[in-house]
N, CA, C and O atoms as a GROMACS GRO file, in nm:
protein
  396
    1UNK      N    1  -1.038  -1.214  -1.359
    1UNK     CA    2  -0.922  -1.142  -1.309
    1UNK      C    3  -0.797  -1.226  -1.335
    1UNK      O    4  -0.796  -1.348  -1.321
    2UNK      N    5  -0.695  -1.156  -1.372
    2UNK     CA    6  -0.547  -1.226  -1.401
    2UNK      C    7  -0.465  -1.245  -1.280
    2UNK      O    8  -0.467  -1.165  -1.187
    3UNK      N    9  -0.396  -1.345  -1.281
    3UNK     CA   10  -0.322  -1.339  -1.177
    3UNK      C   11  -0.201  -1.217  -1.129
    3UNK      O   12  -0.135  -1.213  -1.026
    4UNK      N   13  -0.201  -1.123  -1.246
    4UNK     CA   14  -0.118  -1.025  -1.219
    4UNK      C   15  -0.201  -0.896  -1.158
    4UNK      O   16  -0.162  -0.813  -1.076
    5UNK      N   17  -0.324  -0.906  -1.222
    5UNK     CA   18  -0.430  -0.851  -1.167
    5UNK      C   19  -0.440  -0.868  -0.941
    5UNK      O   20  -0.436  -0.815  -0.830
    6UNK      N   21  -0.452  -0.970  -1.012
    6UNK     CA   22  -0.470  -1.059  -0.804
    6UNK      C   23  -0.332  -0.996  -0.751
    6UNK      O   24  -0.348  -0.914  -0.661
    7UNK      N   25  -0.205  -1.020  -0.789
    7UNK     CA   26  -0.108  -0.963  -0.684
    7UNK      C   27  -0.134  -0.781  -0.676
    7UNK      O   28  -0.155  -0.722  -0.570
    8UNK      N   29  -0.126  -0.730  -0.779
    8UNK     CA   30  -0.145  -0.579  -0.767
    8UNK      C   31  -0.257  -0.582  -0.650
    8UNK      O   32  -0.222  -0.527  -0.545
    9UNK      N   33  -0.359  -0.624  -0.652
    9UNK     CA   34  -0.462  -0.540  -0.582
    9UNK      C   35  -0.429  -0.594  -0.425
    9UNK      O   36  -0.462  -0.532  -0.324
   10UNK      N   37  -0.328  -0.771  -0.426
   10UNK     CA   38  -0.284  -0.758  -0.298
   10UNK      C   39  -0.211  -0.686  -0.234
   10UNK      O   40  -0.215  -0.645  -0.118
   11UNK      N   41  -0.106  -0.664  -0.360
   11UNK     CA   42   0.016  -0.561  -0.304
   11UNK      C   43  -0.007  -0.438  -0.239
   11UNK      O   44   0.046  -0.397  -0.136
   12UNK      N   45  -0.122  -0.367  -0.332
   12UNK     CA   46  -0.185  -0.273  -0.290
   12UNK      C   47  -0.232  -0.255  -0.110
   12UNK      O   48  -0.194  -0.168  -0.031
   13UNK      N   49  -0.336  -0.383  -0.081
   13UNK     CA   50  -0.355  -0.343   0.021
   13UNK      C   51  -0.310  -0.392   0.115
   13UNK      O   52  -0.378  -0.428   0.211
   14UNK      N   53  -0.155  -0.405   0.104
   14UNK     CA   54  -0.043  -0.465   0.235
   14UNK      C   55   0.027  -0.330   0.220
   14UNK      O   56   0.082  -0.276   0.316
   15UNK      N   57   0.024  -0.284   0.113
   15UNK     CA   58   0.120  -0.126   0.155
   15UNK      C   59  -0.002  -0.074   0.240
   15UNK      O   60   0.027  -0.041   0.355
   16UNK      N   61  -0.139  -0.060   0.200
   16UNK     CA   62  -0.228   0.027   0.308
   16UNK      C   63  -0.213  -0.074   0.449
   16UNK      O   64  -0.164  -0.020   0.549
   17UNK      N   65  -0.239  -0.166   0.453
   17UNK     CA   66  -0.221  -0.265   0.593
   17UNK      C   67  -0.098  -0.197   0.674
   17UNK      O   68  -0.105  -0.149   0.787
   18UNK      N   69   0.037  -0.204   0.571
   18UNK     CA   70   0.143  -0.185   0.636
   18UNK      C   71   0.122  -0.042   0.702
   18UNK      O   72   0.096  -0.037   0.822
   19UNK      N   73   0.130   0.052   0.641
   19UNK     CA   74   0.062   0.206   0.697
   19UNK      C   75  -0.022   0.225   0.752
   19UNK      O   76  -0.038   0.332   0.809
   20UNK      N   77  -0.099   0.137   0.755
   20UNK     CA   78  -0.251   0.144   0.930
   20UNK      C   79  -0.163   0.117   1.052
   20UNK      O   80  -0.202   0.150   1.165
   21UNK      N   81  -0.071   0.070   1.036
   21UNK     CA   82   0.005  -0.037   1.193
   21UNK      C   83   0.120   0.058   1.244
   21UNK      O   84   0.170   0.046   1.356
   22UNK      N   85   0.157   0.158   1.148
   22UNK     CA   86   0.226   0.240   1.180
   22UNK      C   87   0.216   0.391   1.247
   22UNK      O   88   0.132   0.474   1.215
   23UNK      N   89   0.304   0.406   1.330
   23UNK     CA   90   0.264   0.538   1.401
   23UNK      C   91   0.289   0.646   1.298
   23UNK      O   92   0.365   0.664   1.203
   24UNK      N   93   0.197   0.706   1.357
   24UNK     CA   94   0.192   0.861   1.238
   24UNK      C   95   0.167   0.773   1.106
   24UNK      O   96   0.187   0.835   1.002
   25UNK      N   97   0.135   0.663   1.096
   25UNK     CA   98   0.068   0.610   0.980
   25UNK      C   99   0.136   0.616   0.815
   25UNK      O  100   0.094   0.589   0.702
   26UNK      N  101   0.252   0.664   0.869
   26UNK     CA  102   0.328   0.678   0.768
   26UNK      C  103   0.510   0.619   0.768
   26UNK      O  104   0.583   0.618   0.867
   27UNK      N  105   0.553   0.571   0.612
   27UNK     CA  106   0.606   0.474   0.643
   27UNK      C  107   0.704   0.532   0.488
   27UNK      O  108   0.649   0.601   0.402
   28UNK      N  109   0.883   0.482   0.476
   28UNK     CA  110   0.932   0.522   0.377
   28UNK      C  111   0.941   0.409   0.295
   28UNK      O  112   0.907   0.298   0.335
   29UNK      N  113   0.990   0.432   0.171
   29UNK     CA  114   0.987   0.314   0.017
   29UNK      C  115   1.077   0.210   0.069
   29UNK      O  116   1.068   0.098   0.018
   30UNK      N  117   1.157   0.230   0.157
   30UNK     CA  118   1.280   0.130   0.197
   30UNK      C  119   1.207   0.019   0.286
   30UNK      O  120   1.218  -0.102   0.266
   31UNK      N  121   1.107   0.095   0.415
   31UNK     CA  122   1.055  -0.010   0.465
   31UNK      C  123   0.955  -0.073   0.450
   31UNK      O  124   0.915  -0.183   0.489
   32UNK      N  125   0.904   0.035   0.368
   32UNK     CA  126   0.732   0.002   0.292
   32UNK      C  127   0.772  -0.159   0.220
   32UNK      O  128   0.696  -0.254   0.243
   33UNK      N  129   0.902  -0.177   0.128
   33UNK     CA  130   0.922  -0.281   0.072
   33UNK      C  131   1.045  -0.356   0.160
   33UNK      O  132   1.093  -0.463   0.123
   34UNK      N  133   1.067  -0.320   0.222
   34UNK     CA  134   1.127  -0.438   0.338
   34UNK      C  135   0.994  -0.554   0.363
   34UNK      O  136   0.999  -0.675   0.339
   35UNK      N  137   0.886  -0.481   0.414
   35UNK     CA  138   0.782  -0.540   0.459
   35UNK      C  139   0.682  -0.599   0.417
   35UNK      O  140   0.615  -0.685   0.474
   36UNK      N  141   0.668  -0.543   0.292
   36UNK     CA  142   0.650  -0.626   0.166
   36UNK      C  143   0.681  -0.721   0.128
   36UNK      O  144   0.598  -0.812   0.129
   37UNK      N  145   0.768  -0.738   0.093
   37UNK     CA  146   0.858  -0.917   0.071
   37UNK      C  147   0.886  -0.979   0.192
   37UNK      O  148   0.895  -1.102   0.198
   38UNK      N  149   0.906  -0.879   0.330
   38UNK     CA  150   0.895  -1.011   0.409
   38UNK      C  151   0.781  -1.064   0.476
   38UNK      O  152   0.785  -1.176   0.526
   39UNK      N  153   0.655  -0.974   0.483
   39UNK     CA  154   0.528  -1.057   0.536
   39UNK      C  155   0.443  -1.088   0.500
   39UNK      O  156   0.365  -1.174   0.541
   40UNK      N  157   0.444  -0.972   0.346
   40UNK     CA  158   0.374  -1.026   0.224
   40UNK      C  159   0.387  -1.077   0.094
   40UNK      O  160   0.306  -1.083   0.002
   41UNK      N  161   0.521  -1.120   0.103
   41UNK     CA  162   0.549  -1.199  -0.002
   41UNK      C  163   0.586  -1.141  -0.126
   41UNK      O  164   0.638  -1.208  -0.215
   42UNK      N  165   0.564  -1.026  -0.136
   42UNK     CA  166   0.565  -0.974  -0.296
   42UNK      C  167   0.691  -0.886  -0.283
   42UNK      O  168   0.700  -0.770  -0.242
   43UNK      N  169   0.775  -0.965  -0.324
   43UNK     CA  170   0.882  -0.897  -0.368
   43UNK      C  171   0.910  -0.809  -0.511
   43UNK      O  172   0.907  -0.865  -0.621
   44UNK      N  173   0.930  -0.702  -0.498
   44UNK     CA  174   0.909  -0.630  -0.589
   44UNK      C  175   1.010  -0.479  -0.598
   44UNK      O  176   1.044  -0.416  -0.498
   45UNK      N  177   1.049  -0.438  -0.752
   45UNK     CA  178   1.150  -0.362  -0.768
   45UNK      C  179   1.029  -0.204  -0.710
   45UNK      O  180   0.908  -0.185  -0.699
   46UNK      N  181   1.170  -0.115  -0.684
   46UNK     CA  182   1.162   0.016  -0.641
   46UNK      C  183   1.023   0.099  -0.752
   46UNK      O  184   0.922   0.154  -0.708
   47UNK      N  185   1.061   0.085  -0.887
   47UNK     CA  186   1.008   0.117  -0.984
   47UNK      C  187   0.854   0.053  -0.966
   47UNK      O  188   0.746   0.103  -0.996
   48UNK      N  189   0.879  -0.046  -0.920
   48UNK     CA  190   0.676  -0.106  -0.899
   48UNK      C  191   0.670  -0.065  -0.776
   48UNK      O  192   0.587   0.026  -0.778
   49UNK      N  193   0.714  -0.078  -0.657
   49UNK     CA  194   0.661   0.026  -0.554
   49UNK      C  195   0.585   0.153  -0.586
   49UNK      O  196   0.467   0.174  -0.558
   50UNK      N  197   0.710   0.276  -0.682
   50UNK     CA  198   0.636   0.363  -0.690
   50UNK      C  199   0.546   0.341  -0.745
   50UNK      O  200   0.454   0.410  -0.700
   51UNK      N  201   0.512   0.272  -0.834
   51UNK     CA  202   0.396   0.301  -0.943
   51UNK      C  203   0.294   0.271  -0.810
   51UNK      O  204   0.224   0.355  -0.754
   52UNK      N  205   0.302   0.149  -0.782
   52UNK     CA  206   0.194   0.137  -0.637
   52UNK      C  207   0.127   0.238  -0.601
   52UNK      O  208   0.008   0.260  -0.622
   53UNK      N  209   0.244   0.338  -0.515
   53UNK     CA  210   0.217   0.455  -0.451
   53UNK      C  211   0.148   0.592  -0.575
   53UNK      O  212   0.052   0.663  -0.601
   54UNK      N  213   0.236   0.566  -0.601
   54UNK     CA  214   0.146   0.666  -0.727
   54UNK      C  215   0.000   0.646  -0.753
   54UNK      O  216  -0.100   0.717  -0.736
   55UNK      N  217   0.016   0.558  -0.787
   55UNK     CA  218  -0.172   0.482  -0.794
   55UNK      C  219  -0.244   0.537  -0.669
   55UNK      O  220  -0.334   0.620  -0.682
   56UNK      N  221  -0.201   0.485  -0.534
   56UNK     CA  222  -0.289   0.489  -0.438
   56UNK      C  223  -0.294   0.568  -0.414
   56UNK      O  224  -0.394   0.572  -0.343
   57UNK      N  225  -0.231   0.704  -0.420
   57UNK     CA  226  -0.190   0.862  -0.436
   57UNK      C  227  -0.298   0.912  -0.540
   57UNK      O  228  -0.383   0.989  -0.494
   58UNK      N  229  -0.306   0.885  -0.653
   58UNK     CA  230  -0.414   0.886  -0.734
   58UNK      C  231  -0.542   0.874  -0.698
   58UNK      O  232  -0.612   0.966  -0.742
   59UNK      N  233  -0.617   0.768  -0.611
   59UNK     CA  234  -0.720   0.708  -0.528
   59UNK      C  235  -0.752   0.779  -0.425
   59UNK      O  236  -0.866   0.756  -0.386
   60UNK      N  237  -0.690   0.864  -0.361
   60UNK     CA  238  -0.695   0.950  -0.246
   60UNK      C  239  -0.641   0.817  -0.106
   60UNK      O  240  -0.700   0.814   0.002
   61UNK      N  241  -0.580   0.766  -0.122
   61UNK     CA  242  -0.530   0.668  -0.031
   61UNK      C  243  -0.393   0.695   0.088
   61UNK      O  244  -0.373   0.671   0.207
   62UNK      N  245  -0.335   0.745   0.001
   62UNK     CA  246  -0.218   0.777   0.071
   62UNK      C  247  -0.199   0.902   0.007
   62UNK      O  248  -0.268   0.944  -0.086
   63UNK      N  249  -0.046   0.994   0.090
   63UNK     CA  250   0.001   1.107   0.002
   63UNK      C  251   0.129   1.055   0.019
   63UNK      O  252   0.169   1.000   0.122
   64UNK      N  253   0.182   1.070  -0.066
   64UNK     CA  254   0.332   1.079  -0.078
   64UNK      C  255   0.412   1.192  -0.130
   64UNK      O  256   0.389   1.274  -0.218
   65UNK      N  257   0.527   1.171  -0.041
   65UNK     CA  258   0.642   1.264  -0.057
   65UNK      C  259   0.794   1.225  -0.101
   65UNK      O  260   0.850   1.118  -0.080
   66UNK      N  261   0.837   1.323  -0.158
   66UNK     CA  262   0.969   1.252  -0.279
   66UNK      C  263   1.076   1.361  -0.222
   66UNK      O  264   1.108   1.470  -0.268
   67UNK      N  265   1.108   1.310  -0.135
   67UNK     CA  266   1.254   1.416  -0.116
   67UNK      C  267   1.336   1.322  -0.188
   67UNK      O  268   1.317   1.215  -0.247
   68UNK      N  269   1.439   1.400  -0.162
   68UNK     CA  270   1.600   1.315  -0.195
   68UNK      C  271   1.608   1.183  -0.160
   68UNK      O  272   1.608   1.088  -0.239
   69UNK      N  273   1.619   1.178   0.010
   69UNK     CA  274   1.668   1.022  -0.008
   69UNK      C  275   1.535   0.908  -0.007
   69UNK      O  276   1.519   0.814   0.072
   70UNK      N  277   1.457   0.944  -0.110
   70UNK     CA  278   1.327   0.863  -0.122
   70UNK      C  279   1.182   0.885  -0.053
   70UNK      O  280   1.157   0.960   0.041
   71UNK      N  281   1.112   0.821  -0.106
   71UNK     CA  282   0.959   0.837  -0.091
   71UNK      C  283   0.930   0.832   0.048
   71UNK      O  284   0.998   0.760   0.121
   72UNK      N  285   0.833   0.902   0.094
   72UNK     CA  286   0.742   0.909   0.204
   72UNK      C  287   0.577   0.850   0.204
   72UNK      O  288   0.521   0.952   0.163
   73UNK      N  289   0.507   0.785   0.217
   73UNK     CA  290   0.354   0.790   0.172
   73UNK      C  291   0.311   0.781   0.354
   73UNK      O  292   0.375   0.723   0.442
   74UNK      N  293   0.230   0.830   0.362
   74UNK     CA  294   0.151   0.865   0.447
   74UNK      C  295  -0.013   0.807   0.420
   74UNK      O  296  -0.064   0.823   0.309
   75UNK      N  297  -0.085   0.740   0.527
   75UNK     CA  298  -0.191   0.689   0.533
   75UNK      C  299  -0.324   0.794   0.497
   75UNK      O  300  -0.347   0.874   0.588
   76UNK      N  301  -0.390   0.801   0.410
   76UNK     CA  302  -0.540   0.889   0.420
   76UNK      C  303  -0.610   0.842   0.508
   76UNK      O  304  -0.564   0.738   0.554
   77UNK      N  305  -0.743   0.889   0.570
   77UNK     CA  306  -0.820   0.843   0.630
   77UNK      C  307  -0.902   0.737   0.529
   77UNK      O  308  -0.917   0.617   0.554
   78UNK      N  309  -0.949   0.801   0.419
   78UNK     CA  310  -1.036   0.664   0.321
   78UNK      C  311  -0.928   0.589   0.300
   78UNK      O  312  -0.991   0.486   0.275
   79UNK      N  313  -0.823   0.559   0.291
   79UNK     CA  314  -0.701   0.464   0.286
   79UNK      C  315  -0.690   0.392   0.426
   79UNK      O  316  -0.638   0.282   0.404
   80UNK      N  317  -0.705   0.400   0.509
   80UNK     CA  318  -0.747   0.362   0.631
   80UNK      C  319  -0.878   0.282   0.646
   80UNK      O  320  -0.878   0.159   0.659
   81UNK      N  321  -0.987   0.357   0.642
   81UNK     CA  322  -1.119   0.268   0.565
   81UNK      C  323  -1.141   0.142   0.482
   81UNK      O  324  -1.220   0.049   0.501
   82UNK      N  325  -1.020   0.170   0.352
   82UNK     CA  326  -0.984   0.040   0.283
   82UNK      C  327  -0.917  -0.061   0.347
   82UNK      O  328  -0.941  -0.182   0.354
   83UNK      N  329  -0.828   0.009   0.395
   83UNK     CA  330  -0.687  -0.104   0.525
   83UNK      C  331  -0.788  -0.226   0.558
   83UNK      O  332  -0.796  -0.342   0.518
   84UNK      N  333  -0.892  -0.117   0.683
   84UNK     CA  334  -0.959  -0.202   0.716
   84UNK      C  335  -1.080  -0.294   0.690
   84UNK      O  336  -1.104  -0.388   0.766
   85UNK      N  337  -1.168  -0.262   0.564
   85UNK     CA  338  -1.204  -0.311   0.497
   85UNK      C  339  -1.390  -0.268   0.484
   85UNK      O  340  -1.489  -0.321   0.432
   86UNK      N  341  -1.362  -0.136   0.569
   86UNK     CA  342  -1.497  -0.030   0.555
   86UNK      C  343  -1.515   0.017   0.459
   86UNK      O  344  -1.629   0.054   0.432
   87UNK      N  345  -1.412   0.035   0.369
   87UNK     CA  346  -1.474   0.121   0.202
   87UNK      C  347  -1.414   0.024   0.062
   87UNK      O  348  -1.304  -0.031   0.068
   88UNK      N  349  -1.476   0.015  -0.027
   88UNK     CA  350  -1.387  -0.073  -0.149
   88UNK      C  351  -1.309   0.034  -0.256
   88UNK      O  352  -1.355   0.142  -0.293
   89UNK      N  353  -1.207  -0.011  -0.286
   89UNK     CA  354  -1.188   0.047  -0.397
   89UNK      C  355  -1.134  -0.046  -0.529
   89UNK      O  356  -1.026  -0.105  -0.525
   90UNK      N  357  -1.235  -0.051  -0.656
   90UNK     CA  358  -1.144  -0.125  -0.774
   90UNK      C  359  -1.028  -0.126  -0.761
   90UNK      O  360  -0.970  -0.017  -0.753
   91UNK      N  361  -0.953  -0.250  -0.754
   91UNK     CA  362  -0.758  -0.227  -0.761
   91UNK      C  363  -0.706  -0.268  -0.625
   91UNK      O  364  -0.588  -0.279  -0.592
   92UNK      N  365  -0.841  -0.293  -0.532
   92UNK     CA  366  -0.726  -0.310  -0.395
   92UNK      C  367  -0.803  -0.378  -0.362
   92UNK      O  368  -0.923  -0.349  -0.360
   93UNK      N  369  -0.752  -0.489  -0.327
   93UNK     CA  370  -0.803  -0.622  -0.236
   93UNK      C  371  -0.880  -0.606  -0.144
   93UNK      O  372  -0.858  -0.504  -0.079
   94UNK      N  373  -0.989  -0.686  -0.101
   94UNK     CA  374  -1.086  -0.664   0.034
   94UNK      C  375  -0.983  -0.751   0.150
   94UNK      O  376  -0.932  -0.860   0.122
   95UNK      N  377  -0.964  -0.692   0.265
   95UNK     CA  378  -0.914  -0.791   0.356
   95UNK      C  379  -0.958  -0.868   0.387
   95UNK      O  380  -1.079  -0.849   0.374
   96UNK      N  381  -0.929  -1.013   0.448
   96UNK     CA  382  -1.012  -1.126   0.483
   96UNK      C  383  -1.094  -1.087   0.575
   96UNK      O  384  -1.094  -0.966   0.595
   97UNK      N  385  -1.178  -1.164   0.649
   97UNK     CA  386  -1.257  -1.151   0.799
   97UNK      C  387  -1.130  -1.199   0.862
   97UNK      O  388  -1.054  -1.286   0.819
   98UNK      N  389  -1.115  -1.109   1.001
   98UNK     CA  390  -1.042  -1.149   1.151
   98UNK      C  391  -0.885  -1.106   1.057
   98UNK      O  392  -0.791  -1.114   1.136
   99UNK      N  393  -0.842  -1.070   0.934
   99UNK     CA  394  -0.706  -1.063   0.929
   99UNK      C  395  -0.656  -0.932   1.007
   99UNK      O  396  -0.536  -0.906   1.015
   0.00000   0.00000   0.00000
């Protein structure tokens, strides 16, 4: 695995982390990547967010929504499963034990 490989599949599952912790489980592109760079480190442009979301949207992970003033993604239940580290999916990081 590449190290660009390793951040995607982390990035991946700190946007699902971030959306398990949230009420109604759903969370917008502004804070999704607020929270991103600040608790997980991966700072990253708007344009790699979406692709993120798109992906995990792809996976049955999240759904997202694109109004006007930006993205919506919303938690799936098997996206939830992954969060916590009950189901795998290629592309998204296993969480540690106790994280």
């Amino acid at each position: 695995m590449s190290y660009q490989d390793f951040q995607t599949e982390g990035r991946r599952l700190g946007i699902l982390r971030i959306l398990h912790r949230r009420n109604q489980f759903t969370a917008n592109e502004y804070s999704l990547n607020d929270e991103l760079g600040g608790n997980y480190g991966h700072h990253v442009s708007k344009d790699q967010l979406h692709t993120d979301l798109a992906w995990l949207e792809e996976q049955g992970l999240v759904i997202c929504q694109q109004p006007r003033a930006g993205w919506i993604a919303t938690l799936t239940s098997r996206g939830a499963d992954v969060a916590e580290g009950r189901a795998r999916v290629p592309g998204v990081a296993r969480p540690l034990p106790g994280a």
